[in-house]
N, CA and C atoms as a LAMMPS dump frame, in Angstrom:
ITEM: TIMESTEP
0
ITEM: NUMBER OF ATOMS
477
ITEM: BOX BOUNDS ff ff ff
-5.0000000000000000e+02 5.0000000000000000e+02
-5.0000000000000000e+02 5.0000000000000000e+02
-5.0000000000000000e+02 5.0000000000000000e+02
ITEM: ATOMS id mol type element x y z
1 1 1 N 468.54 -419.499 25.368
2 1 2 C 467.344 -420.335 25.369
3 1 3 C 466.117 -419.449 25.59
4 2 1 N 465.021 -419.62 24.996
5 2 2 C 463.536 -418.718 24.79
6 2 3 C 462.97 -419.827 26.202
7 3 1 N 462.585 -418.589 27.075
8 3 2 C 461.613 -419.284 27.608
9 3 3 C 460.094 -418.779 27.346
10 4 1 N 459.065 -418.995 28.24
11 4 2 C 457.804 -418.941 27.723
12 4 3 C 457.201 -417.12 27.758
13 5 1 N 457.866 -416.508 28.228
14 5 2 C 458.181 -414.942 28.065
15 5 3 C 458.522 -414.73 26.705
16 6 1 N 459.505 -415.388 26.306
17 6 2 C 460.346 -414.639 25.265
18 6 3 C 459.268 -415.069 24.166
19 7 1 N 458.316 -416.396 24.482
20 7 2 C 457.758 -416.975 23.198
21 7 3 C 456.609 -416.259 23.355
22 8 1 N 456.069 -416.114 24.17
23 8 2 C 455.096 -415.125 23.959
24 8 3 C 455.28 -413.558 23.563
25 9 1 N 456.113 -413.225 23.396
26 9 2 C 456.667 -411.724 23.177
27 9 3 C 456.471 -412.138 21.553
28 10 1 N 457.554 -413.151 21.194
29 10 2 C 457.535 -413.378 19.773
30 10 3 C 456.312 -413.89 19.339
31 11 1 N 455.258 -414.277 19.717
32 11 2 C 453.936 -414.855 19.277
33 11 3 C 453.237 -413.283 18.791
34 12 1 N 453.384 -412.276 19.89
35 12 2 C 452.623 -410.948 19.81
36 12 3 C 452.973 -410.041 19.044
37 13 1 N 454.568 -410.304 18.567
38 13 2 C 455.491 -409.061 18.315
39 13 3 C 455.07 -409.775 16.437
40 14 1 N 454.881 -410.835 16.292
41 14 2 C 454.395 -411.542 14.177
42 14 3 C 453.389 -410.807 14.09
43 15 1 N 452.395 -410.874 15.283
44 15 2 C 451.099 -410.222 15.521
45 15 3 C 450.663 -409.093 15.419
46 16 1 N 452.136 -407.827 15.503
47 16 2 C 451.615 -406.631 15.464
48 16 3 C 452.696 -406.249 15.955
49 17 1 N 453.683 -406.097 15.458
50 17 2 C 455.305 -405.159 15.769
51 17 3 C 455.123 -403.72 16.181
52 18 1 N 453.919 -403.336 15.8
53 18 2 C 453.763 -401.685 16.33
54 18 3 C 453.195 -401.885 17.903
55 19 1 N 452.643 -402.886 18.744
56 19 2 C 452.216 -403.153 20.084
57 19 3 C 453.272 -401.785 20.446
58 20 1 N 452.575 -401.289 21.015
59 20 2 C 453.59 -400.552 22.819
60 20 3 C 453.998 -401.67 23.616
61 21 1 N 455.366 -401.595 23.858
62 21 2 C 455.605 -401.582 24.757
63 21 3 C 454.749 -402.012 26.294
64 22 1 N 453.919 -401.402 26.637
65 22 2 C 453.139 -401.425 27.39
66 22 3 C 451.748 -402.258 27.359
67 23 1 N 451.31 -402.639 26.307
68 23 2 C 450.197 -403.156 26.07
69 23 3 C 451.005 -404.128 25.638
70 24 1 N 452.106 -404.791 25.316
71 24 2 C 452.424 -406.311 25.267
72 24 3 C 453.114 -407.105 26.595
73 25 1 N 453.355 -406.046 27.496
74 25 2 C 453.697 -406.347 28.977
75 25 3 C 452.465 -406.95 29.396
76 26 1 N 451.128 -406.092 29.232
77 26 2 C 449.576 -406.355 29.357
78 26 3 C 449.822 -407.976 29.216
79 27 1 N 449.768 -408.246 27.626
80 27 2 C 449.157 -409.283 26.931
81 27 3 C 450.463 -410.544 27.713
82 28 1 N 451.639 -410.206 28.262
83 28 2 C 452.169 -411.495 28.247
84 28 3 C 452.837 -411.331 29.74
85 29 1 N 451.689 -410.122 30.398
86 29 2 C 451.9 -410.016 32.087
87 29 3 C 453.51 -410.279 32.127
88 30 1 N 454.341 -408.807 32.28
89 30 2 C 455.487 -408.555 32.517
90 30 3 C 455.606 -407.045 32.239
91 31 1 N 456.127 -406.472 33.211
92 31 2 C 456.685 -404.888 33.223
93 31 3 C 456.793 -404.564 31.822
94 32 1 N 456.584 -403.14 31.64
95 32 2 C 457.174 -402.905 30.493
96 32 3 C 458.404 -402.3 30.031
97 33 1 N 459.182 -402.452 31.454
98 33 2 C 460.536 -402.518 31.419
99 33 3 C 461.423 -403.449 31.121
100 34 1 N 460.582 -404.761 31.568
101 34 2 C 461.04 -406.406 31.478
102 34 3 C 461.033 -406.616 29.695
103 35 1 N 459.856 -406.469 29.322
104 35 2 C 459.565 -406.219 27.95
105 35 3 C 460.696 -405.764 26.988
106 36 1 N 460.985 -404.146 27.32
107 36 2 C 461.635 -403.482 26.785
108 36 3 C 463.222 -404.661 26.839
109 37 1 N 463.661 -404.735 28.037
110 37 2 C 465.107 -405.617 28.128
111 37 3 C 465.077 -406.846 27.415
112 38 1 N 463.938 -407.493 26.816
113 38 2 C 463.371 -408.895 26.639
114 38 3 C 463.76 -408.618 25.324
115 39 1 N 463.028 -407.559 24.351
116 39 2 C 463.082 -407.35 23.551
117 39 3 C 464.698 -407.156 22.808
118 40 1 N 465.342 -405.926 23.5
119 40 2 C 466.32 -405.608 23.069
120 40 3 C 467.239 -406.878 22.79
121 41 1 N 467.272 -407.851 23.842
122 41 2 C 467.927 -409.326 24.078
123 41 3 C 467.758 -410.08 23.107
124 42 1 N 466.49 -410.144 22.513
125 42 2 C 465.994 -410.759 21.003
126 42 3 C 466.599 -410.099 20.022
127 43 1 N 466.759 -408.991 19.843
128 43 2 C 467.164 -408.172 18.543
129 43 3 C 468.368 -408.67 18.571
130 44 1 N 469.177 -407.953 19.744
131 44 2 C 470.486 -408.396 20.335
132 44 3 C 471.475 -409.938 19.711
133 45 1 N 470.135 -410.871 20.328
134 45 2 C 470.779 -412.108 19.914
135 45 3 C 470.645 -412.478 18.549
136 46 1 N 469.785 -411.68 17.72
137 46 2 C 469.743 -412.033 16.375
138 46 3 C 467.784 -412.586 16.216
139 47 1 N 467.496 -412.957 17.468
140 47 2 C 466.529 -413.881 16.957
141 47 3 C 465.252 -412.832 16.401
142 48 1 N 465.014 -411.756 16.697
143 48 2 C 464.109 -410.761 16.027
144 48 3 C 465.19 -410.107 14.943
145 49 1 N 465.141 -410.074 13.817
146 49 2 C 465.798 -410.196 12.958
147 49 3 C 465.595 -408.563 12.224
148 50 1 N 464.417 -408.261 12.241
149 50 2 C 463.716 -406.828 11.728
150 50 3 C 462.294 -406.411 12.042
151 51 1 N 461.942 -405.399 12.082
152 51 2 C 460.594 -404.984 12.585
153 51 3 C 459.912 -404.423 11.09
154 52 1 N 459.22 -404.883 10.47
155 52 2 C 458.681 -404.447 9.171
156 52 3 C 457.327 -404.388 9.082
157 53 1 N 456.655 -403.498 7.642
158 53 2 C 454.98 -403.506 7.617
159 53 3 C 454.992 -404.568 6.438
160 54 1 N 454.575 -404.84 6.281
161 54 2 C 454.228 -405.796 4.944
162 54 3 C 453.232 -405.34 4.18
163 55 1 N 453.865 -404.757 2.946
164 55 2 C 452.82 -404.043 2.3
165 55 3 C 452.011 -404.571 1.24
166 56 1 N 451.054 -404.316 0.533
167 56 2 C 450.157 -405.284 -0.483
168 56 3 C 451.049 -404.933 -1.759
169 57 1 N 451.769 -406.024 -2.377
170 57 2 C 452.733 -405.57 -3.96
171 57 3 C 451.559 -405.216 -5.417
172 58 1 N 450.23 -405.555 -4.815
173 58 2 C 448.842 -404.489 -5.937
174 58 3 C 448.685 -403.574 -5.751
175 59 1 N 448.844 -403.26 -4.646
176 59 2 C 448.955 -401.663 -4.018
177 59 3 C 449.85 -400.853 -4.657
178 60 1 N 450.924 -401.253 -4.587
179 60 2 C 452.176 -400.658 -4.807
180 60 3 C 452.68 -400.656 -6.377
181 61 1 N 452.078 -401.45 -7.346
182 61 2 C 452.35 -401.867 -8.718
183 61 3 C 452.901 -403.369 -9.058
184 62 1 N 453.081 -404.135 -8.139
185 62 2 C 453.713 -404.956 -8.217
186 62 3 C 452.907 -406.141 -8.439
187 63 1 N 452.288 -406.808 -9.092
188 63 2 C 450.893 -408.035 -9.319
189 63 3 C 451.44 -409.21 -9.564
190 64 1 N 452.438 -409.239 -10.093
191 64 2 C 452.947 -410.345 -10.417
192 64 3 C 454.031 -411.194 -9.8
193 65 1 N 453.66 -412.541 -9.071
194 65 2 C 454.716 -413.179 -8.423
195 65 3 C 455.271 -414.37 -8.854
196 66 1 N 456.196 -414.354 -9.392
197 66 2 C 457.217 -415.473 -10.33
198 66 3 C 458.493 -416.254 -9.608
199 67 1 N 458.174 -417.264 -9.399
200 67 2 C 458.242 -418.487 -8.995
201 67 3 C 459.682 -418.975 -10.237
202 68 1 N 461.018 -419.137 -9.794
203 68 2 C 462.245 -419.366 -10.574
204 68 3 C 463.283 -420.311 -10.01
205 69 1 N 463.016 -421.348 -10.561
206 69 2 C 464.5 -422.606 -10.563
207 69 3 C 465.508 -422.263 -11.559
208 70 1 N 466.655 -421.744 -10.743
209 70 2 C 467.84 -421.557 -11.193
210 70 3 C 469.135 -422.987 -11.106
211 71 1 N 469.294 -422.856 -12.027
212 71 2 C 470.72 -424.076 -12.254
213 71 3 C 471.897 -423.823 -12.885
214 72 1 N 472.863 -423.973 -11.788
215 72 2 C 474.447 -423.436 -11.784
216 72 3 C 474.747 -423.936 -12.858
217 73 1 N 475.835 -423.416 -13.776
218 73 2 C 476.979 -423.959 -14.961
219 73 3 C 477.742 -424.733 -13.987
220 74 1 N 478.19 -423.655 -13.054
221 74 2 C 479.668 -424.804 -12.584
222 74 3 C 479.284 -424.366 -10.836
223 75 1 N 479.872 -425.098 -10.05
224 75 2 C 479.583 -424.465 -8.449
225 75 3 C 481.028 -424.274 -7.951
226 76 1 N 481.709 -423.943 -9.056
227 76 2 C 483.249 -423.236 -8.653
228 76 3 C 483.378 -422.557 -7.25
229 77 1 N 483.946 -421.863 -6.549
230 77 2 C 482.985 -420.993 -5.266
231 77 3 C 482.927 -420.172 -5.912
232 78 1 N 483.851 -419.127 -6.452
233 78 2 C 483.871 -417.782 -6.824
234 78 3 C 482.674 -417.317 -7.72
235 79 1 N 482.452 -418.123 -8.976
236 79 2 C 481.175 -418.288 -9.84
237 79 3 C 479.805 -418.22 -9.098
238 80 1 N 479.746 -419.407 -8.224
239 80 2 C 478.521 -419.518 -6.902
240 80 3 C 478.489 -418.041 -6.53
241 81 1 N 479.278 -418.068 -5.757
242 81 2 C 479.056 -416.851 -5.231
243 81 3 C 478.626 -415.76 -5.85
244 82 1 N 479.063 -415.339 -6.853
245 82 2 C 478.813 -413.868 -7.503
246 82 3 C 477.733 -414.171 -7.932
247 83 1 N 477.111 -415.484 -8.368
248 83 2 C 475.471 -415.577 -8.347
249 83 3 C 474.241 -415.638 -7.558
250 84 1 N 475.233 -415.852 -6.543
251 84 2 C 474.313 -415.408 -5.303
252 84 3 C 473.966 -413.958 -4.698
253 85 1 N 475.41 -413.518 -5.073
254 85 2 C 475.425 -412.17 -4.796
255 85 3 C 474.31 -411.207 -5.691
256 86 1 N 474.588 -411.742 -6.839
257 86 2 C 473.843 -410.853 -7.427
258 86 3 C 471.892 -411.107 -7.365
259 87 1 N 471.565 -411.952 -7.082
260 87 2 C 470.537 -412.265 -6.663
261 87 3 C 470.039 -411.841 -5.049
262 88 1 N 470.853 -411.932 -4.857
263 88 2 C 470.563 -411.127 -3.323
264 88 3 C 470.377 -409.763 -3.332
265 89 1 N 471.322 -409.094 -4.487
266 89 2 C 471.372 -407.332 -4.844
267 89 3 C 469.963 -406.909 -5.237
268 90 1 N 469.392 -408.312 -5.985
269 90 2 C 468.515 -407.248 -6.559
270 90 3 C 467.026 -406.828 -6.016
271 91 1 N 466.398 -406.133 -6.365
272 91 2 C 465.558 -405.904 -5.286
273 91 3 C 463.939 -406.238 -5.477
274 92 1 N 464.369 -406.758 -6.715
275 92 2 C 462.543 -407.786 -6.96
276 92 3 C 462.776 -409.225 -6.829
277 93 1 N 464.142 -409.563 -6.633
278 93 2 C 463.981 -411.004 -5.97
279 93 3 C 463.697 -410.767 -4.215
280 94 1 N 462.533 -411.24 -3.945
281 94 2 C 461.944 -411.074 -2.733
282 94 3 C 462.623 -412.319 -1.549
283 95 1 N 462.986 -413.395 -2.146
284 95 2 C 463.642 -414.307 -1.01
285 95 3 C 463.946 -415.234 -2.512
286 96 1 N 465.226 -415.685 -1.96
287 96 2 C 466.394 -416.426 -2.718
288 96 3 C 466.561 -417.973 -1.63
289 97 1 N 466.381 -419.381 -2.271
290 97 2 C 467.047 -420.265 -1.161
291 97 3 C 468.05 -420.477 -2.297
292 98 1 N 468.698 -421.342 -1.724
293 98 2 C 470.146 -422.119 -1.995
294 98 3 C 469.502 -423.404 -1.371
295 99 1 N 469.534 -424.443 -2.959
296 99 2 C 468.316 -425.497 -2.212
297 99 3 C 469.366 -427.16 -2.953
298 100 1 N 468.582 -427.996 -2.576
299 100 2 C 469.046 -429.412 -3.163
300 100 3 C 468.211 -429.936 -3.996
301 101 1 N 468.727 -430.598 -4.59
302 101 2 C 467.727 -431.182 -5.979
303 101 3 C 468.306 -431.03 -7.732
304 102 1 N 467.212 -430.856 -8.049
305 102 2 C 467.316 -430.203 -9.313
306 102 3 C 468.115 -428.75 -10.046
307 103 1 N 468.083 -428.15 -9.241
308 103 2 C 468.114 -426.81 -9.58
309 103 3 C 469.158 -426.358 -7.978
310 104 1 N 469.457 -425.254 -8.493
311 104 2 C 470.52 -424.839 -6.972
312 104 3 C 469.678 -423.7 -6.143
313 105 1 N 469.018 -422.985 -6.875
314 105 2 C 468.071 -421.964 -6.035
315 105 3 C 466.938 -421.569 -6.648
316 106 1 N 465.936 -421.29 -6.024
317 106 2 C 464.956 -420.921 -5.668
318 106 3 C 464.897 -419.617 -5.511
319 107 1 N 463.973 -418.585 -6.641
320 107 2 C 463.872 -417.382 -6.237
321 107 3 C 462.246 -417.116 -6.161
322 108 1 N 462.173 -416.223 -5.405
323 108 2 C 460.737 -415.845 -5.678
324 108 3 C 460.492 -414.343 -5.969
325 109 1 N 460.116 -413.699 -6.942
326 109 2 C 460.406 -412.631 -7.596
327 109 3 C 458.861 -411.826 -7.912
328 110 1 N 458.933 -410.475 -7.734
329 110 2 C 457.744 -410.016 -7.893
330 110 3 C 457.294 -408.655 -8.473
331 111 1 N 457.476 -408.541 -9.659
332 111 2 C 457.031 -407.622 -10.918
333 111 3 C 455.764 -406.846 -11.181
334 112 1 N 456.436 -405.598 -11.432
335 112 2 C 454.946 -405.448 -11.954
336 112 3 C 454.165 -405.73 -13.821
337 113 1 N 455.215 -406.656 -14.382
338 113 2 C 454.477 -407.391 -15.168
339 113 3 C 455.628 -408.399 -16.01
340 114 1 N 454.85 -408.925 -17.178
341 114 2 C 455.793 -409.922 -17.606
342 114 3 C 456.906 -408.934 -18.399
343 115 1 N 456.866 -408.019 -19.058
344 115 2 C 457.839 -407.278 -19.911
345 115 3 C 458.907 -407.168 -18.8
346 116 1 N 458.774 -406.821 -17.303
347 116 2 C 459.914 -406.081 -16.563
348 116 3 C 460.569 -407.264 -16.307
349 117 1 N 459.74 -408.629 -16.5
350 117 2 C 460.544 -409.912 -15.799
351 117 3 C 461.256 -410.39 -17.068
352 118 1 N 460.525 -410.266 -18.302
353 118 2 C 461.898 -410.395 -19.293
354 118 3 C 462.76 -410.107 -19.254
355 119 1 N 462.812 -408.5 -19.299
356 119 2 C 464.499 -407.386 -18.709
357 119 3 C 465.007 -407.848 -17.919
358 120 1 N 464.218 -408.316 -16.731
359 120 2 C 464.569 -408.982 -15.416
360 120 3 C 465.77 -410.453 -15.932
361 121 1 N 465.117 -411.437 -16.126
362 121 2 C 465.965 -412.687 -16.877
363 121 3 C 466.393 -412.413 -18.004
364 122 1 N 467.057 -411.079 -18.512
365 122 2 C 467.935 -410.711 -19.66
366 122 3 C 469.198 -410.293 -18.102
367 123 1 N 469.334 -409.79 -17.34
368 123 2 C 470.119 -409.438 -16.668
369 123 3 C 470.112 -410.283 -15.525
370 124 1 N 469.704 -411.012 -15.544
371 124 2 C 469.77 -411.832 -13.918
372 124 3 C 470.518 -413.48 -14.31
373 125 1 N 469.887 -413.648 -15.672
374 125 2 C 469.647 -415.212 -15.878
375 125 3 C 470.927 -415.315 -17
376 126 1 N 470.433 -414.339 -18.256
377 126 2 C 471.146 -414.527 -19.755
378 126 3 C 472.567 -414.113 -19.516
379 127 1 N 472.519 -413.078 -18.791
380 127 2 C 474.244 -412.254 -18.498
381 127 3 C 474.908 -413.021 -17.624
382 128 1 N 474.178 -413.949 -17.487
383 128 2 C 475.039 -414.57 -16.59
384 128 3 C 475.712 -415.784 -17.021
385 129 1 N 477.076 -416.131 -16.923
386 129 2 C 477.663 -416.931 -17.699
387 129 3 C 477.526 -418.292 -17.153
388 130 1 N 476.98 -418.19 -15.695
389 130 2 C 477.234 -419.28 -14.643
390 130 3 C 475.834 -419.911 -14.615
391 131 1 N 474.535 -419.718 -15.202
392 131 2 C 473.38 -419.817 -15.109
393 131 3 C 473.109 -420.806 -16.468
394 132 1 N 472.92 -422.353 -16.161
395 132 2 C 473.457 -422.673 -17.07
396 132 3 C 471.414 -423.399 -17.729
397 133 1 N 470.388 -422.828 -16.812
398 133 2 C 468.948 -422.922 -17.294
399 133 3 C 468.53 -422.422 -15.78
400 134 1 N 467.24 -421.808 -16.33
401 134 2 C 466.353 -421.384 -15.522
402 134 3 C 464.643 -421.809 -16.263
403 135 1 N 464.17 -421.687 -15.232
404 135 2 C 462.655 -422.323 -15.26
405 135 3 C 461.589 -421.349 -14.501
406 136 1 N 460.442 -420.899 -15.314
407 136 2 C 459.495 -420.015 -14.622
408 136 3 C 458.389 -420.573 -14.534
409 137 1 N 457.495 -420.397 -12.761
410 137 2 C 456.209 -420.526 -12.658
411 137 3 C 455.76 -418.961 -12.402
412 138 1 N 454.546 -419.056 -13.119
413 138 2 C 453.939 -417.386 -12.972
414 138 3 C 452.647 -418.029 -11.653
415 139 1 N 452.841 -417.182 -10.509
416 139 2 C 451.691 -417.733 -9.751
417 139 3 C 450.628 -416.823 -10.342
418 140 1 N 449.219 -417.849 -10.164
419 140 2 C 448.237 -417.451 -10.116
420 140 3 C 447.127 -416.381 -9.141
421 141 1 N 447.885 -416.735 -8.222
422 141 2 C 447.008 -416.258 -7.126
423 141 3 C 447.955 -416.604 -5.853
424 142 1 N 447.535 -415.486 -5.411
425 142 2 C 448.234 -415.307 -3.224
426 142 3 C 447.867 -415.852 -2.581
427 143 1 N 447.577 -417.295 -2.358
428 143 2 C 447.24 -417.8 -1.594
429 143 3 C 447.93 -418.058 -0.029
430 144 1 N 448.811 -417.604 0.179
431 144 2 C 449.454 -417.672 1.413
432 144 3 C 450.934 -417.205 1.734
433 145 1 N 451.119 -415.836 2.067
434 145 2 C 452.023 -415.521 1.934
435 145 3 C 452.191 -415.484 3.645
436 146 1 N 453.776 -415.506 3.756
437 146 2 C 454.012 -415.368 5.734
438 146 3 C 455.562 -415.466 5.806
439 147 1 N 455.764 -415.026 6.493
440 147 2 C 457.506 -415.351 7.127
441 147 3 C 457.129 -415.69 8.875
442 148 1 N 455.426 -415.588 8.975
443 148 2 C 455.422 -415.91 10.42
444 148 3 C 455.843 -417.246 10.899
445 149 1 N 456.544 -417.821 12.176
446 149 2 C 456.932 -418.826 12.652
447 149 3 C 455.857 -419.6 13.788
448 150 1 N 455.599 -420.639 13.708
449 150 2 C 455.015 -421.064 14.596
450 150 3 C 455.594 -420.999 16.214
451 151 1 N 454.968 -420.273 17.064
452 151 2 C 456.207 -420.323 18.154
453 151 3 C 454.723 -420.881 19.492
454 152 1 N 455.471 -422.129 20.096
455 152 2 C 454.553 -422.669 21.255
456 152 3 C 455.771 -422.384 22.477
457 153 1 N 455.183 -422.808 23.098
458 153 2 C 455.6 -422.953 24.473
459 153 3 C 456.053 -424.373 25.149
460 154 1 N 456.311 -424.94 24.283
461 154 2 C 457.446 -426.437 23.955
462 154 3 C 458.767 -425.73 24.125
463 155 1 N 459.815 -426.224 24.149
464 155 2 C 461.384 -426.309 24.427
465 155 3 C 461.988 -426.333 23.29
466 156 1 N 462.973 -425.348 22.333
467 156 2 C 463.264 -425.367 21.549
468 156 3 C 464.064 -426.818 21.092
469 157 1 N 464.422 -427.595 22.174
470 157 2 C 464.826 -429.358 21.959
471 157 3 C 464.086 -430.097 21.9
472 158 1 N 462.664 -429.888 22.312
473 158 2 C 461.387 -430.9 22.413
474 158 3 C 461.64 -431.959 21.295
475 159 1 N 460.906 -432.913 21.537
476 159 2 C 460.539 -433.53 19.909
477 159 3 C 459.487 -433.118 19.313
């Protein structure tokens, strides 16, 4: 259970993963030994998951973010699976759900243009025997990108 330590660690740590040690003891008044054990306990339990920079994909070549509803042939497991797998392998699908509805997943994919995302859905989508339609939105614009979590100081049971 997170108490109001741990949520404030995680409020500071979305905020700026490079903090010392020492200057987030500051910000959430606790040793920075307490810190350090607090921390490790989060990693530990899973709930800090990775420490990353988030880099700009214009920076880097990457401009284009494509938005993809995928729909299974069959949801055999073995079939499922190796389509998941392989969507998980690759490394311009940026986050994959496994969703309900229409379509079975959700990718969100990010190129540095439309030619590489053709190649891209020649090997992701067409080779695939189990992929029985796919559907593309090309976003326009970044309007809000985050994996940050809202974290208060409520009870992870609250209502």
């Amino acid at each position: 259970m997170l108490d109001a330590y741990d949520r404030k660690i995680l409020i500071e740590m979305q905020n700026d993963a490079r903090i010392a040690q020492s200057e987030l003891g500051e910000r959430v008044h606790l040793s920075t030994a307490a810190v350090n054990r607090r921390l490790k306990r989060l990693t530990d339990e899973g709930i800090i998951k990775k420490y990353t920079a988030v880099v700009s994909p214009e920076a880097v070549g990457y401009p284009l973010t494509i938005v993809a509803e995928v729909e299974a042939e069959s949801e055999q497991l073995d079939l499922f699976d190796a389509m998941k797998r392989s969507f998980e392998a690759c490394p311009l699908v940026q986050q994959c759900y496994y969703v309900t509805g229409q379509c079975d997943f959700i990718l969100i994919i990010t190129v540095q243009d439309m030619e590489q995302y053709r190649d891209l859905t020649r090997r992701l989508f067409f080779q695939n025997n189990n992929v029985k339609r796919f559907r593309t939105f090309v976003a326009m614009g970044r309007e809000k990108v985050s994996l940050d979590l809202p974290i208060d100081d409520q009870p992870l049971d609250a209502p």
